[in-house]
C-alpha positions in Angstrom: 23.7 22.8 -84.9 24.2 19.4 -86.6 21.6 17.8 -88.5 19.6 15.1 -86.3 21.6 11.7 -87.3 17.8 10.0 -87.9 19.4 6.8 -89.5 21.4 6.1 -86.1 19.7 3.4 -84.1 22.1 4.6 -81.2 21.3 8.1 -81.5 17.5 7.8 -81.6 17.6 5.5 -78.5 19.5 8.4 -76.6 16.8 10.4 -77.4 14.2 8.1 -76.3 15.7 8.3 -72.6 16.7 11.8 -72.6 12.6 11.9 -73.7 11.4 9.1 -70.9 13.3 10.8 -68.4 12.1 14.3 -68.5 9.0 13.4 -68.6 9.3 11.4 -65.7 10.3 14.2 -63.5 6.6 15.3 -64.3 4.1 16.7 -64.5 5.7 19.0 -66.9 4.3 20.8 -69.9 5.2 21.1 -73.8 7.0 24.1 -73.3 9.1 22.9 -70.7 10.1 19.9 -72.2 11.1 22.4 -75.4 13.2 24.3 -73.2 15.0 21.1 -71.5 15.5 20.1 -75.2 17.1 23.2 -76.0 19.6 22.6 -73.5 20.0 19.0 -74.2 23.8 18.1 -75.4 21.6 14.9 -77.4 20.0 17.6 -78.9 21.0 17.4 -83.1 18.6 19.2 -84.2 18.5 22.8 -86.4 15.3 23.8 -84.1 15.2 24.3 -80.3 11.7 22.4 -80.1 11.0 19.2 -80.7 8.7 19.4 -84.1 5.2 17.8 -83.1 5.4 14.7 -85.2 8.6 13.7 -83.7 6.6 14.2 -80.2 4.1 12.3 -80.5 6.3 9.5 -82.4 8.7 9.7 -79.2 6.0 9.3 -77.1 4.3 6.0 -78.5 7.8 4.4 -79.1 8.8 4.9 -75.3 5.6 3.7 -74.1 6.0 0.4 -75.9 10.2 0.5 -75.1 9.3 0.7 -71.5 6.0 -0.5 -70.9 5.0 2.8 -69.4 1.8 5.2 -70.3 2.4 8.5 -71.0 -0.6 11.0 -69.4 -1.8 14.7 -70.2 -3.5 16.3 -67.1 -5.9 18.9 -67.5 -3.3 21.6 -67.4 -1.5 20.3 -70.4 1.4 18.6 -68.9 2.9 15.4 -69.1 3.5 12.7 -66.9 4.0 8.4 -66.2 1.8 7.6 -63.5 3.1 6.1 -60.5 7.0 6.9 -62.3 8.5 6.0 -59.1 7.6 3.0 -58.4 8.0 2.1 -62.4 12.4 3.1 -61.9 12.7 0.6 -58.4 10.2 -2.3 -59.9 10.8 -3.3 -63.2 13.9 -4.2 -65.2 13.3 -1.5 -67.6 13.2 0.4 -64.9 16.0 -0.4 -63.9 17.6 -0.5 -67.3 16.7 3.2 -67.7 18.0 4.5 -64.1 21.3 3.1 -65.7 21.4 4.7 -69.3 19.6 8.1 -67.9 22.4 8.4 -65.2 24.9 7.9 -68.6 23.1 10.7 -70.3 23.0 13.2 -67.2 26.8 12.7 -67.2 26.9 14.1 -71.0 25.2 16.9 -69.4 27.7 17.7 -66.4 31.1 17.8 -67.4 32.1 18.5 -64.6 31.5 15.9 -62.5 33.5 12.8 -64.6 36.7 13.2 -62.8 34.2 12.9 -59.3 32.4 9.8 -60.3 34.4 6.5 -60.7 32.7 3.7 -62.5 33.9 0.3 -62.5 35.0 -1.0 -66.1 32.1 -2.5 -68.5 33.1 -4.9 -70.7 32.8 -4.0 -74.1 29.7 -4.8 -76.2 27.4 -1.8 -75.2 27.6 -0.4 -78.7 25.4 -3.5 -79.6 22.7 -2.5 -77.3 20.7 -0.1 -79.7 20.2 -3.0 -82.0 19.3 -5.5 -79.6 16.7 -3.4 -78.3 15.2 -2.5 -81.4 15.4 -6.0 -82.7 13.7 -6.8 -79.1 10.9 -4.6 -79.5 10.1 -5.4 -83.0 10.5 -9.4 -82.5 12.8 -9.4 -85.1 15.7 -11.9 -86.3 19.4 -10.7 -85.3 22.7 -12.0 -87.3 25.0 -11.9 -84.5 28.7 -13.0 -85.2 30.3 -14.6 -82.3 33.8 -15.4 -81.4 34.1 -16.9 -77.9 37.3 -17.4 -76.3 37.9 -20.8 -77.5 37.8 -19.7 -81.6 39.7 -18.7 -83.6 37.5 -17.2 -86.2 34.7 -15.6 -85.4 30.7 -17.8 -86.5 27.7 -16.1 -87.5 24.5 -17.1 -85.7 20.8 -16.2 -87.0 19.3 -15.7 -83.3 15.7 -14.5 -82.4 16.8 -12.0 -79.0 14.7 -13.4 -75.8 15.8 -11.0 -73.1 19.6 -9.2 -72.3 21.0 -9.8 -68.5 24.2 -7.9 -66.9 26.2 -9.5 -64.6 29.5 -9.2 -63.3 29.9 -6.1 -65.5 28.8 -8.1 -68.7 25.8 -7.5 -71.1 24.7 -11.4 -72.4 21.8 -11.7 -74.8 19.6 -14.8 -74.4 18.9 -16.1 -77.5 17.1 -18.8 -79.7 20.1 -19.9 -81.9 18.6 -20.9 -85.5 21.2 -22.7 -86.3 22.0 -24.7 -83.1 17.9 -25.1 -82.6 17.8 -24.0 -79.2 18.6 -21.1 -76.6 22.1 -19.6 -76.4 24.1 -17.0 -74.3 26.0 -14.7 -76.0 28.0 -12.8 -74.1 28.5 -8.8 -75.5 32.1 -9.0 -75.0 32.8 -11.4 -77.3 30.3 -10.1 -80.3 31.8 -8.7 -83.3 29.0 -7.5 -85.3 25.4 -7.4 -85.2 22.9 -6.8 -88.7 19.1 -6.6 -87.5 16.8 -8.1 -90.2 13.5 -7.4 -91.4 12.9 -11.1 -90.9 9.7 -11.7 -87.8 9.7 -13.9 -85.5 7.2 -15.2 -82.3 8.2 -14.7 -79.2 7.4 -17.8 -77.1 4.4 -17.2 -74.7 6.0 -19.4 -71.7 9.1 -17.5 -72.0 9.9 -15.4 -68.9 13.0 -14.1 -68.2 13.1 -13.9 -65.0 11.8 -17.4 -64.6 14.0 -19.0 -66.5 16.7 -17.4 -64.0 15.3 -18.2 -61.5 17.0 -21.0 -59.7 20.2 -19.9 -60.9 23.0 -17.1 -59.9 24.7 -15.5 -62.8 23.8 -16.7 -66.4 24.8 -20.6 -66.9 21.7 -22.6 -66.6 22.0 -26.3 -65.8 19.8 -28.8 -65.8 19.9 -30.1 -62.1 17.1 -29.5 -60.0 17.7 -26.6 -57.6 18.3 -27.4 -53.5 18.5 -26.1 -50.5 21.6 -25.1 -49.3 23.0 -23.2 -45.6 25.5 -21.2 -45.2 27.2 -19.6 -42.3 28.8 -16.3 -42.8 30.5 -14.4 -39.9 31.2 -11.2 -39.0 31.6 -8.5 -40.9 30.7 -10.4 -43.6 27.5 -10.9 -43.1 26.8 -7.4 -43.4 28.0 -7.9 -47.2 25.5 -10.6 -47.7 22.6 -9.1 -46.1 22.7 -5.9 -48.2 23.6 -7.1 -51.1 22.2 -11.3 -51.7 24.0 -13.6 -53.4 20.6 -14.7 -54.7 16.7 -14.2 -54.4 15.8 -16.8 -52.8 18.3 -15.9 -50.0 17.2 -15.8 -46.4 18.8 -15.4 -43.2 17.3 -18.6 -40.8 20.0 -17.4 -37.5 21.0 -14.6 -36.3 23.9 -14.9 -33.6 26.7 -12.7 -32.4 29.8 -13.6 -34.8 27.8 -15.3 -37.7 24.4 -15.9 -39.2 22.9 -18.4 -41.3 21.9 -18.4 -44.7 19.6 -20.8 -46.6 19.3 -20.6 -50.7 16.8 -22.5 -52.8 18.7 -23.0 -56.0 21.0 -24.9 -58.5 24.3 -24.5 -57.3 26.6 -23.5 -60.6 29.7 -22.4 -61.0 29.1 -18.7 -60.6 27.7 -19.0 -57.1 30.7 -21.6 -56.3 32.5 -18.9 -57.4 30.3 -16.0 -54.9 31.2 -18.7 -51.8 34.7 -18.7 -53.1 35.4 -15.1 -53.1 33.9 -14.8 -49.6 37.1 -17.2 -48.5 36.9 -18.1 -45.0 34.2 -16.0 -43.9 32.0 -18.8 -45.5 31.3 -22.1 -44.6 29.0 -24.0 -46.4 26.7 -26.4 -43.4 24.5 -28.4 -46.3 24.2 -30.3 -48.7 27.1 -32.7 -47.5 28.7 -32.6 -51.4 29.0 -29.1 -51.8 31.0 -28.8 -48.6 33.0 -31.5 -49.6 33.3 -29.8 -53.3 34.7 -26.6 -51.7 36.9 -28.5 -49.4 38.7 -30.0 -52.2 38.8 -26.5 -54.1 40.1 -24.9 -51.0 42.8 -27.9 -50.6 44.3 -27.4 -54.1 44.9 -23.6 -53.6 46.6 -24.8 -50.2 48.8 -27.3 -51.9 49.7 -24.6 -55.5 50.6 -21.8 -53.0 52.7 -24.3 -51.1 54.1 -25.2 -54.2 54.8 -21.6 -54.7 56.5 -20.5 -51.8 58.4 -23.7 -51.4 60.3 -22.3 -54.6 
């Protein structure tokens, strides 16, 4: 076998999840876990059992990564208490559902041609360093080139929390050079260089707070508002298995349509959820919104006109 790559960021953080997630199918005992690690396609080691300081150093760094405890019942084997309800609750849960299901495809060959994945923009071969730089509350040098540059800038950035949407990773940031909190979306990241330099994470930052009133990533600084929506058939299906936000709840139930309300600020990516819904939606309230949509809807009228005029 290779030698274990231990200077790869990347490489140790595969092994952290390959290591979270066996154990998670606990209880199951040292010398299980050796022979799952045998068999293990991460596995770049010269032994086929994981050396007992490398264990134990696994073990604390995934219980900080994760914010999980790692027991030892009386029989020697390990588990994470109440493991299932730690993958369906919380983000890291969530986070490692998503790169444990990458790592289970490394195992089975065989079943990449059967399994179709939408396309990710690029940028998760930053994710490693974000994490670690996450973990240990320390600065990242990111260099950014949005889609308005030319050249690529270099921002000195202390990482608050990462969010997905629409297929893209975006870090949330404090920029120490603009002197407040940025979005950097992956996709448009060039290089990263974690530091040794600290920083403090702010106490009264919460990620999913700071979200909250919002769909997508682009915070504004409107107060959020109610806002109905009626959504017919079979669209409301759509809505009421998948939200278009949180705060979403269904206030009528009829026979062609239902109605929505949503307590939030409306930006432009859940203008651009109503959008995509096309005529199915119709927004009832607040009065400017409906009016904002009814101009947006006008000027696709009048360009496709244009269009097919020609």
């Amino acid at each position: 076998m290779m030698q274990m790559r231990k200077s790869s960021t990347a490489y140790l953080f595969k092994c952290y999840i390959w290591f979270v997630n066996t154990i998670a199918s606990g209880p199951i005992s040292r010398e299980a876990i050796d022979e799952k690690w045998a068999r293990a396609s991460v596995n770049d080691y010269d032994t086929d059992a994981i050396p007992e300081s490398t264990f134990h150093r696994w073990r604390n760094t995934v219980e900080e990564l994760f914010d999980i405890e790692i027991l030892c019942n009386a029989q020697g084997e390990y588990y994470i208490e109440d493991a299932d309800q730690f993958r369906r609750a919380d983000m890291r849960g969530r986070m490692l559902n998503l790169l444990s299901f990458n790592n289970l495809l490394k195992e089975c060959h065989d079943l990449r041609k059967q399994i179709i994945f939408e396309p990710v923009a690029p940028g998760e071969e930053y994710l490693p360093a974000i994490i670690e730089c996450l973990r240990d509350k320390h600065v990242l040098q990111v260099s950014y080139q949005n889609f308005t540059q030319s050249e690529p800038c270099t921002h000195s950035v202390e990482p608050y929390c990462l969010k997905m949407y629409r297929q893209r990773w975006y870090l949330i940031a404090y920029s120490r050079d603009r002197k407040g909190i940025r979005h950097f979306a992956l996709d448009r990241v060039v290089a990263v260089q974690p530091t040794q330099d600290p920083y403090i994470f702010p106490e009264d930052f919460d990620a999913e707070v700071y979200f909250m009133n919002v769909c997508g990533v682009t915070i504004l600084k409107d107060k959020p508002e109610e806002i109905i929506v009626s959504v017919s058939v079979p669209q409301v299906e759509y809505i009421r298995t998948l939200p278009l936000h949180p705060s979403q709840k269904e206030i009528e139930t009829h026979e062609l349509h239902s109605v929505f309300s949503y307590y939030l600020i409306p930006n432009e990516e859940f203008m651009r959820e109503l959008r995509a819904c096309g005529t199915s939606v119709a927004v009832k309230s607040p009065n400017w919104l409906c009016q904002e949509l009814r101009a947006d809807y006008k000027l696709l009228y009048n360009g496709y006109e244009e269009i097919c005029s020609k």
